[in-house]
C-alpha positions in Angstrom: 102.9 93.6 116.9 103.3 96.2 114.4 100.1 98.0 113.7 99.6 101.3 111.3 96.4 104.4 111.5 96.2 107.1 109.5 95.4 110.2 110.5 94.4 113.9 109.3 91.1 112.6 106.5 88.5 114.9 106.5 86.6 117.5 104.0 88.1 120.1 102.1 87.6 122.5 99.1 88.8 121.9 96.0 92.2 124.0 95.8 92.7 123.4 99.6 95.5 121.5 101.0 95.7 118.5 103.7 98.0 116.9 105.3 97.6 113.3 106.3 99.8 111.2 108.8 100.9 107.6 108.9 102.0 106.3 112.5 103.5 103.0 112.7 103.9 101.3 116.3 105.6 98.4 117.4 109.3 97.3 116.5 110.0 97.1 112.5 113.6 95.9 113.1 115.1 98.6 111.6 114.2 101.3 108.8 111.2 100.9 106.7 109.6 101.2 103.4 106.4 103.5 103.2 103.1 103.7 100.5 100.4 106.0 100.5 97.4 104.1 98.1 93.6 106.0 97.6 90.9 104.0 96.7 88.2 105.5 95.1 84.3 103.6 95.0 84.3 101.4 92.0 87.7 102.6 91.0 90.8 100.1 91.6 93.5 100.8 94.0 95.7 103.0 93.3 99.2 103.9 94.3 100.1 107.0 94.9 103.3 107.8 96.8 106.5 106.3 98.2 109.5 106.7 100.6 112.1 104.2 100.7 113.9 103.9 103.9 116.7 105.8 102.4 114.3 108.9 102.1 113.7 108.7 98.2 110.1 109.2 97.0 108.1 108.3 94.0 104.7 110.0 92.9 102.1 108.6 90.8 102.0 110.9 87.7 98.3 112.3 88.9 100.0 113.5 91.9 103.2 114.4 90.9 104.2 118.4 91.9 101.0 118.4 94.1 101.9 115.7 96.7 104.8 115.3 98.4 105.7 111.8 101.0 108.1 112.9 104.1 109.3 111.5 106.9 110.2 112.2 110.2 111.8 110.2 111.8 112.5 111.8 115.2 108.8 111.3 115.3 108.5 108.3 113.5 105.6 109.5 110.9 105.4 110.0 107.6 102.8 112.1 106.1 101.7 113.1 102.9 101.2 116.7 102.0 98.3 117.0 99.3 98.1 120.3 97.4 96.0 121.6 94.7 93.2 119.5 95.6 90.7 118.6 93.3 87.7 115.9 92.8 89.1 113.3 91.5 92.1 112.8 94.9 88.4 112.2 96.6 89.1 109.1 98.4 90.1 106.7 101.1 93.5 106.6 101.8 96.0 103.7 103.2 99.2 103.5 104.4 101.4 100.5 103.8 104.7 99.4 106.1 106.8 97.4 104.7 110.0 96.2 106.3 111.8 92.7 105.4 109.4 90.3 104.8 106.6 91.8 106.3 103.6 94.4 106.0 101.2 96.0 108.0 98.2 98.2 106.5 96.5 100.9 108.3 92.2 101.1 108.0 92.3 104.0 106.3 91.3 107.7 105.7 88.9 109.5 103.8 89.4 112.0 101.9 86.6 113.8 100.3 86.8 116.7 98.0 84.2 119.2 97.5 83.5 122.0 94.4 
């Protein structure tokens, strides 16, 4: 069964950087389709970054020219390098699989962002 983590959440100051992995396991059937989402308390979920199995990203305009998606895929991961962090990226993040038909989620990590 295909099952997605996330790793690399933690605290950091505003201005830092972190990097946060995605690690998929199990047998996609091929190339895949990555999202990184954040969801913020009593804000809706938001999409933030994306890799198509071709290797082309797309950034939410909040992100855009501070985040960047990647893969690797001698090591199967795909991370997302945050830069210029500030308050409002404070959140948990998910990754999202997606290949054919079908999806796995990962349970998150948080992010948190302090002055």
């Amino acid at each position: 069964q295909v099952q997605v983590a996330e790793f690399g959440g933690g605290l950091v100051q505003a201005g830092g950087s972190l990097r946060l992995a995605c690690v998929t396991s199990g047998d996609t059937n091929g190339l895949w389709t990555h999202y990184w989402y954040r969801k913020a308390p009593g804000k809706q979920r938001e999409w933030v970054a994306s890799i198509t199995a071709g290797g082309i990203t797309y950034y939410a305009d909040d992100v855009k020219g501070r985040f960047t998606i990647l893969r690797d895929n001698v090591e199967n991961t795909v991370y997302l390098q945050m830069n210029s962090l500030n308050a409002g990226d404070t959140a948990v993040y998910s990754c999202n699989t997606k290949w054919g038909p079908y999806e796995a989620w990962g349970q998150g990590t948080q992010v948190t962002v302090s002055s």
